[in-house]
N, C-alpha and C positions, 0 to 999 in steps of 0.2 A: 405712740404719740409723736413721739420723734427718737432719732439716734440716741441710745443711753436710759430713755423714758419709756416703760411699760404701765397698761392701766387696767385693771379685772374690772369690769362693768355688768351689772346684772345678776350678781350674785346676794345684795343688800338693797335698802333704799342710797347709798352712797358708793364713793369709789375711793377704792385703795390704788395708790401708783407705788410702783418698785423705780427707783432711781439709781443706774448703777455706778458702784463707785470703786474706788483704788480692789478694795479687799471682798466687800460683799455688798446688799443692800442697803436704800435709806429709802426705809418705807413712809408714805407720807397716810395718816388720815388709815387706821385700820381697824375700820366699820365695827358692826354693833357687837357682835357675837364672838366665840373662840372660833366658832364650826364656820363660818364665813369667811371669816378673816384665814385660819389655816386651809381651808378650800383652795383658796384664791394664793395660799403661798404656793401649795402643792401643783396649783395647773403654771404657774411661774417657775418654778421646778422643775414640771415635766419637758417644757418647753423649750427654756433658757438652760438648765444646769443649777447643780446645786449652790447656789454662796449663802453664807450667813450674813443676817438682820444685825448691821452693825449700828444703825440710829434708828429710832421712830419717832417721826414730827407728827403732835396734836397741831392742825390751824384752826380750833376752837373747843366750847366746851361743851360741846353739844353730842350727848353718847355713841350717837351711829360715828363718830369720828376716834374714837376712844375704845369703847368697848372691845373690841377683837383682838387687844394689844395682847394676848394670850395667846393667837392662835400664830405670830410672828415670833413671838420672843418672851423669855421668863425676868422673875423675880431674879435668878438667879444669875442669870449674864448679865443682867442692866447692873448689878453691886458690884460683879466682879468688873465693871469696866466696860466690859465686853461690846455693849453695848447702851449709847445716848438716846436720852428720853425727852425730845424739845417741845415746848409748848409758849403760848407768849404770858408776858407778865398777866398776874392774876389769874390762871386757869385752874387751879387746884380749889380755889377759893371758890370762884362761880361754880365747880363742877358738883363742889358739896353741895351748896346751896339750891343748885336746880336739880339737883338728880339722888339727894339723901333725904334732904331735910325736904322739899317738896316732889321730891320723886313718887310716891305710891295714890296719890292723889293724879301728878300727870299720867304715872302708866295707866292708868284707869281711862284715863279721860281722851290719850291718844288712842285707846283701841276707836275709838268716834272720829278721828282725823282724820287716820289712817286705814280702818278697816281689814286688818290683818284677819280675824276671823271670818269674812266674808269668804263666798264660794268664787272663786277662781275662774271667772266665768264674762261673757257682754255686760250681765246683768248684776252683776256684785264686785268681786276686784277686778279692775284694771290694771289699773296699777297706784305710785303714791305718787304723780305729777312730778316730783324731784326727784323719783328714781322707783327701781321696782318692786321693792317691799321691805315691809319691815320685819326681820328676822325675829321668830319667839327664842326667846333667850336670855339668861341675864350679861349683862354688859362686865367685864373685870375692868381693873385699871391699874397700871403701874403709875407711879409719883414721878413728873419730869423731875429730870436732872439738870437741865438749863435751860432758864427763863428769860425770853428776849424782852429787853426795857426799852427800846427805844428804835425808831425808825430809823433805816439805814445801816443798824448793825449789821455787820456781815459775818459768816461764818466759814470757813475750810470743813467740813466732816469728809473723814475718808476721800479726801484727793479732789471734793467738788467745793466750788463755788454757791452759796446762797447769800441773797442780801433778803433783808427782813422788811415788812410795813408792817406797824402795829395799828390793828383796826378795832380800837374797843368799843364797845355800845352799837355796835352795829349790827349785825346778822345773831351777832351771840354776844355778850358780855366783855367777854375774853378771845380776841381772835386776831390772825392775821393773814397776810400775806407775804409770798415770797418769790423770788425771781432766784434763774437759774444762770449767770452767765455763760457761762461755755455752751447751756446746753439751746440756750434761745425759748427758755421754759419758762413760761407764770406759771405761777399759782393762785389764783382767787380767791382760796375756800372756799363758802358758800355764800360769797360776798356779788359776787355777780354768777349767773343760772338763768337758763333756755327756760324760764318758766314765770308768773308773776307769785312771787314769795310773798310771805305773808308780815304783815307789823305787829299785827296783834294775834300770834297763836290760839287756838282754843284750846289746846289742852295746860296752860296753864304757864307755858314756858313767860321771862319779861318781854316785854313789852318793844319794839324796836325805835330807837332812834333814826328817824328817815334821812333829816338832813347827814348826820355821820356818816350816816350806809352811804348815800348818796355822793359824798365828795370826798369817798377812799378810793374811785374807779380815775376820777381827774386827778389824787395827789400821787396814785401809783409809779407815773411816770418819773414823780422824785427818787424813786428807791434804786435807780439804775444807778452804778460809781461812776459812769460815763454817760455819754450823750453821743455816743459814736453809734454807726450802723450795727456793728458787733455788738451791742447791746439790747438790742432791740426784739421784744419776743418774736419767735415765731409758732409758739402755741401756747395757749390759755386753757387751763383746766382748771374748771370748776371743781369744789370737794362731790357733787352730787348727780355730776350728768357727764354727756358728752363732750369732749376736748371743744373748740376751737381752734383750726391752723389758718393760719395764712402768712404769705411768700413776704419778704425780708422786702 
């Protein structure tokens, strides 16, 4: 995507990014499954070289963004330290709520959305509009360790720069955005997407607040600590499709 930013595309309906930092990565958004998510560490891997998964950022609470948090990193690094767990305020709360307590109802009801069991074909899948499919599998989760409250918060992890937009009731309940200064990186989540997203799910998910959704792409520009050229992204990534670049 740009210097420092990698993105496995096509392996999920969503996208995982590896953002490199002082010591190892900081994976953003690590899709639905273990087997996807550790795919997708292993061709980053193959590629780049080995570093360890020293953060993993949820930007909402939506499973294809969560779920694969197993195939990056354990139970047992994220206690020891090892590695942080970021999500924004309230994600642990909504992820119960839509994916425990009304979860077996929606898996049902996205197999109709989404059409994972169709034939592979012109005439049956294509693909899922936001991305290329939804993996069969169940979703794990690790509990964040630190929960962004407020717009503007910035953070240091491993040697980078991130400032926060918290975007709740928008796309997801619990969700945000984030900029990357050094690297001239957004983040969108699944806040803005090459596609027309939906307000009202059918499979059961709530319901979207439009105007919210709609005036976190104008208040974005607040989240920058400056107003200087150096600030200014020069690529946008969506949690669910392809980047957007363009020159400074």
């Amino acid at each position: 995507m740009c210097d420092g930013v990698w993105q496995v595309r096509g392996y999920d309906i969503s996208n995982i990014t590896f953002i490199r930092g002082e010591s190892g990565w900081i994976v953003v958004d690590p899709l639905t499954t273990t087997a996807t998510a550790r795919a997708s560490y292993e061709l980053i891997t193959h590629h780049l070289g080995h570093r360890p998964v020293v953060s993993v950022i949820y930007t909402h609470s939506h499973a294809d963004h969560f779920g694969g948090v197993f195939g990056v990193t354990s139970d047992e690094e994220v206690r020891a330290g090892r590695c942080s767990v970021i999500a924004p305020e309230g994600f642990l709360a909504e992820t119960i709520g839509e994916n425990i307590i009304a979860g077996p109802a929606m898996a049902r009801r996205a197999t109709y959305q989404f059409g994972p069991f169709l034939d592979p074909d012109p005439t049956g899948h294509v693909d899922c509009g936001l991305g290329t499919s939804i993996p069969i599998g169940a979703p794990g989760l690790i509990a964040p360790t630190i929960e962004i409250h407020r717009t503007g918060e910035e953070m240091v992890v491993d040697g980078v720069r991130i400032v926060f937009q918290l975007t709740p009731e928008t796309e997801a309940p619990a969700e945000m955005n984030f900029f990357f200064p050094d690297f001239g990186a957004l983040c969108m989540a699944e806040n803005c997407s090459h596609t027309m997203h939906n307000l009202v799910p059918i499979r059961g998910a709530l319901v979207r607040n439009s105007l919210r959704w709609s005036n976190t792409s104008t208040r974005r520009s607040k989240c920058s600590p400056t107003r200087q050229r150096s600030s200014s992204p020069r690529t946008t990534g969506p949690g669910g499709e392809r980047p957007t670049c363009a020159s400074i």
